[in-house]
C-alpha positions in Angstrom: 220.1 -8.4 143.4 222.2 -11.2 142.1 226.2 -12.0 142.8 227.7 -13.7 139.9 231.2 -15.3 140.2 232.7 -16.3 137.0 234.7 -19.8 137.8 237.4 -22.0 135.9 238.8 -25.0 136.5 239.6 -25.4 140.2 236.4 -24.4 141.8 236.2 -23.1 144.9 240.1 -23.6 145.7 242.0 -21.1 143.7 244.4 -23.4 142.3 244.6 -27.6 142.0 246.6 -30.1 140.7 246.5 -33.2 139.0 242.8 -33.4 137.8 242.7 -29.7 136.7 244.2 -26.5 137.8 242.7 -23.0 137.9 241.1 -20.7 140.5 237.6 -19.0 141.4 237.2 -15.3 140.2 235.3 -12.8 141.7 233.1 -10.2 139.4 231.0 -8.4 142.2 231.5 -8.7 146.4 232.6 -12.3 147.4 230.3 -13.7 149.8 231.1 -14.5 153.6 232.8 -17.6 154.7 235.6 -19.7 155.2 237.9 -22.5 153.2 239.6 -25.3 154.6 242.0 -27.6 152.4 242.8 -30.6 154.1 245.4 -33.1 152.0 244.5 -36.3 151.9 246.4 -39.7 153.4 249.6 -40.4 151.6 247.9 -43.6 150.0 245.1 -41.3 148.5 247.4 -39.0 146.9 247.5 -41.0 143.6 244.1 -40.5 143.2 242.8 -37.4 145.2 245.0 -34.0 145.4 242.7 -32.5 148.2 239.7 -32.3 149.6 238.3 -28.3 150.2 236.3 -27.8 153.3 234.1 -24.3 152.7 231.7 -22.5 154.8 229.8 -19.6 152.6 227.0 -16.7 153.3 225.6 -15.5 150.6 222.6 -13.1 151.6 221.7 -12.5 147.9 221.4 -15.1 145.0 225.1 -16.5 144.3 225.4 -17.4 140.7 228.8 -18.7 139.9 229.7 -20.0 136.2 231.6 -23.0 136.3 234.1 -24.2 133.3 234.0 -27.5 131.6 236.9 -29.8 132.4 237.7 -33.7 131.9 237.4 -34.0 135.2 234.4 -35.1 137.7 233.1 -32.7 140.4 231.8 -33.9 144.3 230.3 -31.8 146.5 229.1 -33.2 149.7 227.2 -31.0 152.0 224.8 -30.0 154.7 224.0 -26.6 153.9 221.9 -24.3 151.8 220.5 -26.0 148.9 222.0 -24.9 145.3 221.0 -25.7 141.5 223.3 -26.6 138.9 222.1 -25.3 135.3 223.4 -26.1 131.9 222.6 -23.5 129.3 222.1 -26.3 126.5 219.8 -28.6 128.2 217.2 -28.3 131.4 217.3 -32.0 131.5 221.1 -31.8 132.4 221.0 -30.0 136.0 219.5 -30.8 138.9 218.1 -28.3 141.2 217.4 -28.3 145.0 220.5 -30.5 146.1 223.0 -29.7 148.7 225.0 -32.5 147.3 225.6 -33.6 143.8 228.3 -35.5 141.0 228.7 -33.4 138.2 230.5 -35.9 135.3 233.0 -34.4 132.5 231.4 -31.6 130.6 232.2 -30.2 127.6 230.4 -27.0 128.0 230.0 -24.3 130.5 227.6 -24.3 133.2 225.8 -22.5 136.3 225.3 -23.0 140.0 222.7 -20.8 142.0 222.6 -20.8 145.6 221.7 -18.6 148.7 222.1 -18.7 152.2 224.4 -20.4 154.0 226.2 -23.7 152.6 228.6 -25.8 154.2 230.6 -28.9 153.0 233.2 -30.8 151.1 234.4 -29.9 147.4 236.7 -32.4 145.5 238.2 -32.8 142.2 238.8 -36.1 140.5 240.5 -37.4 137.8 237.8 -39.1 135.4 238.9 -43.3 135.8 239.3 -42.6 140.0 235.8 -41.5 140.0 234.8 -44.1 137.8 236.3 -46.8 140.4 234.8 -44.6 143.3 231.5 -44.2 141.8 231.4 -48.0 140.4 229.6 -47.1 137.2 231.2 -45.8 133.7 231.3 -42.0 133.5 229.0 -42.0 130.1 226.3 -42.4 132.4 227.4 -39.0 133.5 228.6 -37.2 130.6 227.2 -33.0 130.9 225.2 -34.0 133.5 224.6 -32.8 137.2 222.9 -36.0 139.6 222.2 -35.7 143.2 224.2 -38.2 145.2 221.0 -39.8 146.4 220.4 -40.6 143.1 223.7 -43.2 143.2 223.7 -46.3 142.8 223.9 -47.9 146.6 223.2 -44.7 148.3 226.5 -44.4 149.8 227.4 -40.9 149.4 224.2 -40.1 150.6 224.9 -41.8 153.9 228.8 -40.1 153.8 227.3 -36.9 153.7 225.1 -37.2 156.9 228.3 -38.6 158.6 230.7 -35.9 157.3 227.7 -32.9 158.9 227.5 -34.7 162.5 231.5 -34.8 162.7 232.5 -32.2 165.1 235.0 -30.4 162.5 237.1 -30.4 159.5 240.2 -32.6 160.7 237.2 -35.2 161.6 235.8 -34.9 158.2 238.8 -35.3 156.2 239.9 -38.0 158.4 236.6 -39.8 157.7 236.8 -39.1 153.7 240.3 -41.4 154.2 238.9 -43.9 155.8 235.6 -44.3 153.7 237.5 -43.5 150.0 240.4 -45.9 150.7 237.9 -48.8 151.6 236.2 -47.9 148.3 238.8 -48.1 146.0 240.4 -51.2 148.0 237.0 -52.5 146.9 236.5 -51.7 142.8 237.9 -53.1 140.0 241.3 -51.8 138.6 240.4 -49.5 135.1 241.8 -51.6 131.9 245.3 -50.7 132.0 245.6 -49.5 128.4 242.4 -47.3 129.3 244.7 -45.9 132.6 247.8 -45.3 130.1 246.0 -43.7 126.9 244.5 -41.4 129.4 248.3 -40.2 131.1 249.9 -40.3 128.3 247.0 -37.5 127.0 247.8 -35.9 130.5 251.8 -35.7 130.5 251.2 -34.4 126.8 248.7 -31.5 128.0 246.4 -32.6 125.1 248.6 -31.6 122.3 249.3 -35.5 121.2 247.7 -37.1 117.9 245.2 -39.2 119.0 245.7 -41.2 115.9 249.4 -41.4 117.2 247.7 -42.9 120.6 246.1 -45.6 118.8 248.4 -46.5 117.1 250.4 -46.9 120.3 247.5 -48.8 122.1 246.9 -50.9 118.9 243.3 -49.5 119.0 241.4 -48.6 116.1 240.5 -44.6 116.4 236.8 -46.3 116.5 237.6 -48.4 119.2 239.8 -45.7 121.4 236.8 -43.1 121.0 234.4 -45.5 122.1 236.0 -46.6 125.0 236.8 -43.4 126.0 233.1 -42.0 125.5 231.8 -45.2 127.5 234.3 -44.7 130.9 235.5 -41.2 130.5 232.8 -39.9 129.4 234.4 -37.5 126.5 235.6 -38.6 123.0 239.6 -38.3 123.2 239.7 -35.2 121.0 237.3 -33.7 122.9 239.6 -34.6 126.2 242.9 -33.3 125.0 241.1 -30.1 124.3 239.8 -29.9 127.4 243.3 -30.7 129.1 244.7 -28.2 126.9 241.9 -25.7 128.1 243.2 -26.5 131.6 246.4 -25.9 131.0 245.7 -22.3 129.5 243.2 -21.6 132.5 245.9 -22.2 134.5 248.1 -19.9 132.7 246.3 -17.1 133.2 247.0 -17.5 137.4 251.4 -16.8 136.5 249.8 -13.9 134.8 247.8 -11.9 137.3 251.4 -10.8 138.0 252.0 -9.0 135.0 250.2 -5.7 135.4 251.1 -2.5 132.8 250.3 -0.8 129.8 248.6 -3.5 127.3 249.9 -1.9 123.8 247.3 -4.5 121.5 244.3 -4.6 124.0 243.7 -8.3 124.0 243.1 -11.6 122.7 239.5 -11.2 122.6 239.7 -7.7 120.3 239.7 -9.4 116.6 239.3 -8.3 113.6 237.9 -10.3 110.6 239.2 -13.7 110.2 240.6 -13.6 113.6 243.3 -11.4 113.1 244.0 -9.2 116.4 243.7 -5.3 115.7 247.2 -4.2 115.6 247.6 -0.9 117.1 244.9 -0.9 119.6 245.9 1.4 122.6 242.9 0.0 124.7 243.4 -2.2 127.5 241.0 -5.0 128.0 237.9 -4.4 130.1 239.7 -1.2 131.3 242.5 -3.4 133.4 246.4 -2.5 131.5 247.9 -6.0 131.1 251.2 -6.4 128.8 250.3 -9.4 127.7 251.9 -11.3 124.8 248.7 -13.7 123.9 250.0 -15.4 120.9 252.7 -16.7 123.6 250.2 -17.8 125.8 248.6 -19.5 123.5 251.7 -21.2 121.2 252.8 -22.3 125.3 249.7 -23.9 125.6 249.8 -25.8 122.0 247.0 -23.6 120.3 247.6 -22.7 117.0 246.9 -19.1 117.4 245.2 -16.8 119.7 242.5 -17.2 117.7 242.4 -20.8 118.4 242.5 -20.2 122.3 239.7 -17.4 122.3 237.6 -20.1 120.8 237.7 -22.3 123.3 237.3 -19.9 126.2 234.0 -18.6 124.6 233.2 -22.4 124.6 234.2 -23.9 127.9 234.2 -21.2 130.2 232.0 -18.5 128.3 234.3 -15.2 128.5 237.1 -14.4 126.5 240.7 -14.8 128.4 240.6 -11.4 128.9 237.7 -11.1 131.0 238.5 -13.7 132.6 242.0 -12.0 133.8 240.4 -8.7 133.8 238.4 -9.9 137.0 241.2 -10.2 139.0 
């Protein structure tokens, strides 16, 4: 018997801010345990929203499936050993680790664990991990790397220290002390790196990258390979996954809205994309009235067409199923 959680942006958390927003859903029993968010020193807040302490049982196989997102994933632990899998490509995982960096990804992927795993989750924007890692995030790009494999070795040796602290104040107390004297350390990101990549955040993804650089003074050739080399991602690729984000996150203000779903939903089309007017069945049996061409306009998709697509793509079910897991 195997428990698969289906996952967006946000991992374990339910819901984070800043470098991407969503929460975990559940599509069989949740498994045992406990999470602890702990907020990080004021001077961190720039650059980390939160760590997530976690404690978790799982007595069966645990197979979660975890969303792509423009952002970088740390898990530091002392627990249960898990494997991370991308569908695409063996050679992206990494399997046996209890502690890993996974880099931007532009695709779906997997983690597979059981017994009982213990640690600290946290979300990062792509140019704060590049100054906390010290190397550029193309090194990383779809790809899961065991922290031992790190240049220095230094999460390696944060890990240990984080298990032998007597509890989770300790632990986020000593992820202050050891990420502030890292950044204090690493270069500053080129500045017009640091503002081509807000100014694709405070736009959710929906500005012209051409618009960009021609604001930066970039050639498009130039501002794709820069991003590619320290984000990771092309900057198309990075506004839609921003805009993915945003749409993921959506989908939390609308767990609210529960009733009769007159046109099914946005994953019932008919050819050419069109939705099947009429349709009197709910999606995967849950009633939701939910208007999904709004959802989608809101989120700067051109139709719902549009957003379907990239569900299917970066988190592999349809918005519907996602919601209908609730």
């Amino acid at each position: 018997m195997t428990t698969t959680r289906l996952a967006r942006p946000g991992g374990r958390s339910g819901r984070a801010t800043g470098a991407s927003e969503g929460r975990a859903l559940l599509t069989a029993a949740a498994p045992i345990g406990e999470l602890v968010p702990g907020l990080p020193d004021v001077s961190l807040r720039p650059f980390v929203d939160r760590y997530l302490g976690y404690r978790e049982r799982a007595d069966v196989p645990l197979v979660r499936r975890e969303s792509a997102g423009v952002f970088v994933v740390l898990i530091l632990g002392w627990g249960a050993p898990l494997d991370v899998t991308d569908p695409r490509s063996a050679e992206r995982g990494v399997t046996a680790v209890d502690s890993f960096v996974a880099g931007t990804f532009d695709g779906w992927c997997t983690t597979r664990t059981v017994g009982v795993g213990e640690g600290v989750e946290l979300l990062l924007a792509p140019l704060t991990a590049r100054r906390l890692l010290g190397l550029p995030l193309g090194e990383l790009t779809n790809r899961a790397v065991g922290v031992g494999q790190l240049p220095g070795r230094w999460l390696d040796r944060l890990r240990g220290r984080l298990a032998e602290a007597p509890g989770w104040p300790e632990r986020f107390a000593l992820l202050d002390r050891v990420l502030s004297a890292r950044l204090a350390a690493s270069p500053q990101v080129d500045p017009r790196l640091d503002w081509a990549w807000r100014w694709l955040v405070a736009g959710g993804g929906r500005g012209s990258v051409g618009v960009l650089a021609d604001e930066l003074g970039w050639s498009r050739r130039h501002l794709a390979s820069r991003f590619r080399q320290e984000i990771g991602l092309p900057p198309k690729m990075a506004a839609r996954l921003l805009r993915f984000q945003r749409a993921s996150a959506a989908l939390t203000d609308l767990d609210a809205s529960v009733g009769p779903s007159p046109v099914g939903g946005p994953d019932r089309e008919a050819p050419g994309g069109a939705e099947r007017a009429g349709s009197t069945v709910p999606p995967l049996g849950v009633g939701r009235a939910v208007d999904w061409a709004a959802v989608a306009a809101g989120c700067g998709y051109y139709d719902q067409s549009h957003l379907i697509r990239d569900f299917r793509q970066f988190a592999g079910a349809t918005p519907a199923a996602l919601l209908a897991t609730w």
